[in-house]
N, C-alpha and C positions, 0 to 999 in steps of 0.2 A: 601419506603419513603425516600428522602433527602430533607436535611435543608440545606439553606441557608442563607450566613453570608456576612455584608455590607463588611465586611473587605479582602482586597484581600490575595491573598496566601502570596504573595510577590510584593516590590510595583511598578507601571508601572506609571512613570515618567518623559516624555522626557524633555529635556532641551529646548529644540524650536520644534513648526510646522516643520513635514518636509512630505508634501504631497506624495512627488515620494515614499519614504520611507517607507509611509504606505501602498502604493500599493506593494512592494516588501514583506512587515511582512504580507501580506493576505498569502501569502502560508502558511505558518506557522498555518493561522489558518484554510484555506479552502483546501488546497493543499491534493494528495494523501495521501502524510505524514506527515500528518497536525495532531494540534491538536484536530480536530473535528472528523479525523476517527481512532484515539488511544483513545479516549472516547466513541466511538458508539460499536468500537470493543470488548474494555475490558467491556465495558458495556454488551452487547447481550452474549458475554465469561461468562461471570459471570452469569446472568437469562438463560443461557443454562445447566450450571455446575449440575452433575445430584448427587454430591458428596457433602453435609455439613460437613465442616469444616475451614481447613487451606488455602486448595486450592481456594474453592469458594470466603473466606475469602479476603486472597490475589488481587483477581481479581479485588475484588470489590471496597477495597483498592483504588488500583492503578487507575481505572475506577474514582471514585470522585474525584480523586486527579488531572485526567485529566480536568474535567469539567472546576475546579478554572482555569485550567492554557490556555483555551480559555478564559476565562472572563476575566483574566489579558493581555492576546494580544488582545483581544478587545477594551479592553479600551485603552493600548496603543494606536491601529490604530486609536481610535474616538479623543486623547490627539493631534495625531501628525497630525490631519487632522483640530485641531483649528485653527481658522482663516483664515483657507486655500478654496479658493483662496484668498490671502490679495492685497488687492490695490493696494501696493507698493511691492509686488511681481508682479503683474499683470503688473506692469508700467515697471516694469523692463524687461519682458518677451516683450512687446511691443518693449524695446529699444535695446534688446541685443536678435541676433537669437541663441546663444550658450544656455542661460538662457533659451528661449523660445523652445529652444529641448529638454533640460532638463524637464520645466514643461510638454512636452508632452505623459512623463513616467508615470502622473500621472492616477487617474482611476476614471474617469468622472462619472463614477457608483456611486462610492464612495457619492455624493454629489446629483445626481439626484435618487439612488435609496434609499440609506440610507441614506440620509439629513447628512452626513457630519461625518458618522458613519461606521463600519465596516459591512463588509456585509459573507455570510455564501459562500466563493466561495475562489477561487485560486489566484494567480499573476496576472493571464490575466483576474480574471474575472469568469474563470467557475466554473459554480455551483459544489457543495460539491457534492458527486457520494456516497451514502450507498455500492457501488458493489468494494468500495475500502474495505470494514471490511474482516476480515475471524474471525467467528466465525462455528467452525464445530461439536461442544462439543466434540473435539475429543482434550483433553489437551497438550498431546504431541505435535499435530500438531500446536495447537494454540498458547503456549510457542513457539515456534519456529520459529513462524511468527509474533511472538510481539518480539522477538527478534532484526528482519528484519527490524521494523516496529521503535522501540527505535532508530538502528542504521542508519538509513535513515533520522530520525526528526532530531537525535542530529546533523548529518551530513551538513543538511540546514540551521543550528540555528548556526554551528560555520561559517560556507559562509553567513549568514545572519551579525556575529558579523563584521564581516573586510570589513561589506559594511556601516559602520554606525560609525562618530568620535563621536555621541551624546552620553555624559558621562551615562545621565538616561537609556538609551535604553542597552546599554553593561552591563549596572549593573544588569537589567531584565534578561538579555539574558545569564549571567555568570550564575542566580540560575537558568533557566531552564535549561542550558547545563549538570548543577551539577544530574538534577534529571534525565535527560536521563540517564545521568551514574548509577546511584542507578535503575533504572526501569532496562535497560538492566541487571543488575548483578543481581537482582529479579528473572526477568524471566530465565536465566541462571541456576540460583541456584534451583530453583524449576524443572526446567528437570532432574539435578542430583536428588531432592528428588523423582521426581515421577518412577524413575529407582530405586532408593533405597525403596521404598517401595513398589517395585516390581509392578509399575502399568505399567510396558513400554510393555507388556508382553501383554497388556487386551486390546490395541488400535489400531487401524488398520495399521497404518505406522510398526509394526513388525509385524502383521497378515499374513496368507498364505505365509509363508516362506517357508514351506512345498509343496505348488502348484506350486509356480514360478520356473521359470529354472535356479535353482543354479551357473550354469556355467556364465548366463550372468551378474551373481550381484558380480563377480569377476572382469574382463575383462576392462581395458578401451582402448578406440579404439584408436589408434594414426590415428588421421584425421587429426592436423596440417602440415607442412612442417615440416621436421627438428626433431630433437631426442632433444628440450632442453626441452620437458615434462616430459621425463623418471628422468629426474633429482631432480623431487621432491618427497617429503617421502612420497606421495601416489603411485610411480612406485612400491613396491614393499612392500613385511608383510602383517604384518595383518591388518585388516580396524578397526573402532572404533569401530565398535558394535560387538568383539571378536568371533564372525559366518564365517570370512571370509577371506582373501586374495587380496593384491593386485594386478594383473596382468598386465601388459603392453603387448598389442596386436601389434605387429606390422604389418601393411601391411596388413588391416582387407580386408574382403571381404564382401559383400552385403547378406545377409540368405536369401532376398524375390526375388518374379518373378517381371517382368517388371511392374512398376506402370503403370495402362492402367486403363481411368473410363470405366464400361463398354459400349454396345450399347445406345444410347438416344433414349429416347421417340420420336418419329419422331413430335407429336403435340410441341415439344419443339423449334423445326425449328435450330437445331445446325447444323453448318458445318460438314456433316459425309459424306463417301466416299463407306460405308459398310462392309469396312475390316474387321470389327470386328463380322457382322452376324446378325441377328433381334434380337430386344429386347426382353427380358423376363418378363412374368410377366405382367398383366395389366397396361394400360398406367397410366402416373401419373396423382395425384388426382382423380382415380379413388376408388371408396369404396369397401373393401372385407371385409368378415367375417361377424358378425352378422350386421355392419351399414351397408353391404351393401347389404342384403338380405334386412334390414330393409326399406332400401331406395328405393328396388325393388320393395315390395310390398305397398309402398305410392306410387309411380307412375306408 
């Protein structure tokens, strides 16, 4: 169940219309790392969490918290889209082509799809993507990618601040810069606890540590030009997850045989020469195994 409250987290108040502007704060709220998929994310993180308590707790937290803070750049964008297009902007854009390139930054969506309101999509426009969350119930992995996820929002919100002199809009933008900071060091802090109480152990990202081939989770490959990678404190010790080593490879060499796809289907009609010999295997889309026994005896 959530409730909701007329009153905003924090208040979203520009000083004047400024249309282009509100096309630029849709990322913000439709964007990759938008607040629309730090909300769907922590959200689905949370009704995945197979754990009652702090962790789940946590989640869930941070998740409502996200909500408010699309409904306050929403309303921003619907505040700085009043009166826009105005007359005497219009007139202006008429008489000055600088003006009138300027308004064409703005986002005609905006007005013919959401009558003058914000709409659930990015800077240019495109629609909000679900295939931006990661929600794996796998915590570790998820902390780690709301980590990713905190420092890419806060990243756009401070390029977002030095594109705007509007006092109300900086002032919005200062508290949510503040809560990136507190969400990242959350989720931060919650990896060290889920290591401390020993859950890093139970999740897949340190799973089959035993099956993989130890030597390669040493090793990194110098593929750049030039020796100035060796120079940083991962050329050499121990790595952070105290299992391991760091090695500097130099002058690596390839482990596999010649990448070659193999023969084509000939109903495929690729350019082939036959070098490589007849194809194996029934052609493609063709049915094996029981559908296609199945399939032989309906025709």
């Amino acid at each position: 169940m959530f409730m909701h409250t007329k009153r905003l987290q924090f208040e979203a108040k520009p000083d004047k219309p400024d249309p282009v502007y509100a096309r630029k704060l849709q990322e913000l709220i439709g964007g990759a790392w938008g607040e629309m998929t730090v909300t769907m994310q922590y959200l689905f993180q949370g009704w995945n969490c197979r754990m009652p308590g702090k962790y789940k707790d946590l989640i869930m937290d941070i998740a409502t918290e996200e909500i408010g803070h699309v409904e306050m750049l929403a309303t921003m964008v619907a505040r700085l889209l009043e009166g826009a297009p105005a007359t005497a902007v219009t007139k202006m854009a008429m008489t000055d082509p600088v003006v009138g390139a300027v308004l064409g930054g703005m986002d005609p969506q905006q007005a013919i799809v959401g009558g003058g309101g914000p709409l659930p999509a990015d800077s240019n426009g495109y629609p909000w993507n679900g295939r931006y969350i990661v929600a794996s119930g796998n915590l570790l992995a998820d902390f780690r990618a709301n980590v990713a996820a905190e420092a890419q929002g806060r990243l756009q919100t401070a390029r977002l601040y030095n594109m705007t002199d509007d006092p109300g809009v900086k002032d919005m933008l200062k508290f949510n810069l503040a809560r990136d900071t507190l969400h990242q060091n959350l989720w931060l802090k919650a990896i060290e606890e889920l290591k401390a109480d020993g859950l890093e152990d139970t999740v897949a990202p340190n799973a089959l540590l035993d099956e993989e081939y130890a030597e390669h989770a040493q090793t990194i490959w110098d593929l750049s030009e030039g020796t100035e990678g060796t120079l940083g404190g991962w050329a050499s010790g121990p790595q952070p997850d105290g299992r391991h080593e760091f090695v500097y490879l130099m002058d690596p060499r390839p482990l596999g045989d010649v990448g070659m796809a193999p023969p084509p289907d000939p109903k495929l009609y690729d350019t082939y020469d036959g070098s490589l010999g007849e194809p194996k295997g029934p052609a493609l889309g063709t049915e094996t195994g029981p559908l296609g026994k199945l399939k032989d005896k309906l025709t």
